[in-house]
Phi, psi and omega in degrees: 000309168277008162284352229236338177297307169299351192256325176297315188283338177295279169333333180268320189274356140293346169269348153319292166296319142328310195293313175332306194295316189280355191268314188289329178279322163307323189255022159251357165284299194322260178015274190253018148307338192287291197311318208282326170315299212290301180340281217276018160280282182335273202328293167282359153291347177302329184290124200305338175296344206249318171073082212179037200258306164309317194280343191267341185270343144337256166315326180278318155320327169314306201296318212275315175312305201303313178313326177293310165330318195264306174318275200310343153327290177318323222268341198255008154253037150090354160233199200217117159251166202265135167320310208281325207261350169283301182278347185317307158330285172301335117349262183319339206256342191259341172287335194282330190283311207302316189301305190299304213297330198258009164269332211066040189243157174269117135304123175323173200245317136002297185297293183328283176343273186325337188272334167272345188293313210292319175316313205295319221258144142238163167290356225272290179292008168275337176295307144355279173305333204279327166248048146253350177324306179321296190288318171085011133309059193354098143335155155275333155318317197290324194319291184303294190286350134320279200324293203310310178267355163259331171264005167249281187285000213263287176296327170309314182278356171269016189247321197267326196270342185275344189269309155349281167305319174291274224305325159311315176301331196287317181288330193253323186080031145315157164257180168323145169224147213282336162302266218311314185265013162240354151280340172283335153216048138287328192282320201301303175280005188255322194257354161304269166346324178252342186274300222286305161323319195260314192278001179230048138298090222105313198269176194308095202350138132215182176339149156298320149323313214268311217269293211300313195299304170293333163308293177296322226238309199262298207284334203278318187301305156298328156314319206288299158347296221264327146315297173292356204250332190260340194274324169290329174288355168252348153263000208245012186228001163281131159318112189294125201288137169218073125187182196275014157272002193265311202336307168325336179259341177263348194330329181235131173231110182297330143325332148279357183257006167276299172302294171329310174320286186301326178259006170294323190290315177303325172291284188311322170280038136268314173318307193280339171260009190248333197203099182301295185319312187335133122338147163289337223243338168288317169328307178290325208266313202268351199271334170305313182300342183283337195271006156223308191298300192127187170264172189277160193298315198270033153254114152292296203311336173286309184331306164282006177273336165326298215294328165232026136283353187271324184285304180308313180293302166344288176301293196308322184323284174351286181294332171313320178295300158349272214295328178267341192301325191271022187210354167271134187280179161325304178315290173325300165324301175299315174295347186270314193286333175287298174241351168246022153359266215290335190266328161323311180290327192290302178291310179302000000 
């Protein structure tokens, strides 16, 4: 009988562990389903034809920069990620274009693609998983640097790749493209996921159900909001392009790097003003995650503070619409009522 008692708890707590293990391989799939969409976005924008080069050098910075931000985040609190295996891609892909560029050879657009696709790949989450395996326990590396990739690049790089797809449409009259919105909201739902991952951060194990379940139902309405309010104010605040020789010229709007600005600074005085204690440098870093997430769960000292981080976004809307209503042309309306609809509505 108590043999059959020892055997039973040995079984229950290898199965325990299976589910831990297997929870670590879904959300390390999640991952780098993420990386292979930004991969094969990046490859298509590299066509030469898309006149699109600035926004894929964009989007490839989206990536690459927060990982690096965040590895030196980690390395100044005491923890660690490798450096080598986070740029190693992005490396090769960048030695390989620099080799055509600094020959004076045209590189194929074959080649280009592949080199950019490759910016998207890090090595990182298999490391991740490989020492977390044992325990079948999330690190505070694997935590952070989730968080870090779903609420900093995760929304940059969906703004960037949905901001892509309009501007093609405006220039060609294409309709949606379909690599594009499902990369744009793998990223939607990678940062639903990390902003959920930050409020039971600190707190008590629980499910992956449970962590998924707060995610679509709390977190994904406001990422998905707050994705679409910069991504239509960054087109609707652009000169409208009229050939397919312009795009290059419209890639930037500095009117979103204006909002964006005023509410990072807004975010970082409210961290700093709820919590004397806070670091800057932990400040600055929740304050990036805020600008889609809200503040986060696993601060008590933030709870009052919702009810008017909710009022800050409110008002920046406010003025972001102000501000396109008065500068956006005909055109512009017509390409959102003609295929894009449907993300007007998504927002409204």
């Amino acid at each position: 009988e108590t043999v059959g008692v020892v055997v039973t708890i040995k079984y229950i707590a290898w199965w325990k562990l299976c589910c831990k293990r297997l929870t670590l391989i879904v959300l390390t799939l999640g991952l780098l389903g993420d990386q292979y969409s930004d991969g094969c976005v990046l490859g298509d924008l590299a066509e030469p034809a898309k006149h699109m080069t600035a926004i894929a050098i964009a989007l490839a910075a989206s990536i690459v920069v927060p990982q690096v931000l965040t590895w030196a985040f980690l390395l100044a609190h005491g923890m660690h990620l490798s450096l080598l295996r986070i740029l190693a891609f992005p490396s090769a892909a960048a030695v390989a274009l620099a080799t055509f560029w600094l020959s004076g050879a045209a590189c194929p657009s074959e080649i280009r693609g592949v080199a950019l696709f490759f910016v998207a790949v890090s090595l990182e989450p298999f490391a991740r998983l490989r020492n977390d395996w044992e325990t079948g326990e999330q690190g505070k590396e694997t935590i952070w640097a989730s968080i870090a990739e779903g609420q900093i690049e995760g929304p940059c790089s969906s703004i960037l790749t949905l901001y892509s797809a309009v501007l093609n449409s405006a220039v060609t009259g294409e309709g949606v493209s379909l690599l594009f919105c499902v990369s744009s909201a793998w990223s939607m739902v990678s940062a639903a996921r990390s902003s959920a991952e930050l409020d039971f951060y600190g707190q008590q194990a629980t499910s992956l159900t449970t962590r998924m379940v707060v995610a679509l139902r709390d977190k994904l309405p406001c990422v998905v909001s707050q994705v679409l309010a910069y991504l239509l104010f960054a087109f609707l605040t652009r000169n409208f392009p009229n050939s397919t020789e312009e795009p290059h010229e419209q890639d930037a709007s500095y009117a979103v790097w204006c909002i964006l600005s005023a509410e990072l600074l807004l975010n970082y005085g409210m961290l700093r003003g709820s919590s004397q204690s806070m670091s800057k440098s932990v400040a600055a870093f929740l304050a990036c995650t805020m600008v889609v997430g809200g503040p986060p769960g696993c601060l008590g000292s933030l709870v009052a503070a919702r009810s008017s981080h909710g009022l800050q976004h409110f008002v920046l809307v406010v003025v972001m619409a102000g501000w396109a209503w008065t500068v956006a042309t005909a055109d512009h309306w017509q390409i959102l009522a003609e295929h894009y609809w449907w993300l007007v509505l998504a927002f409204a």
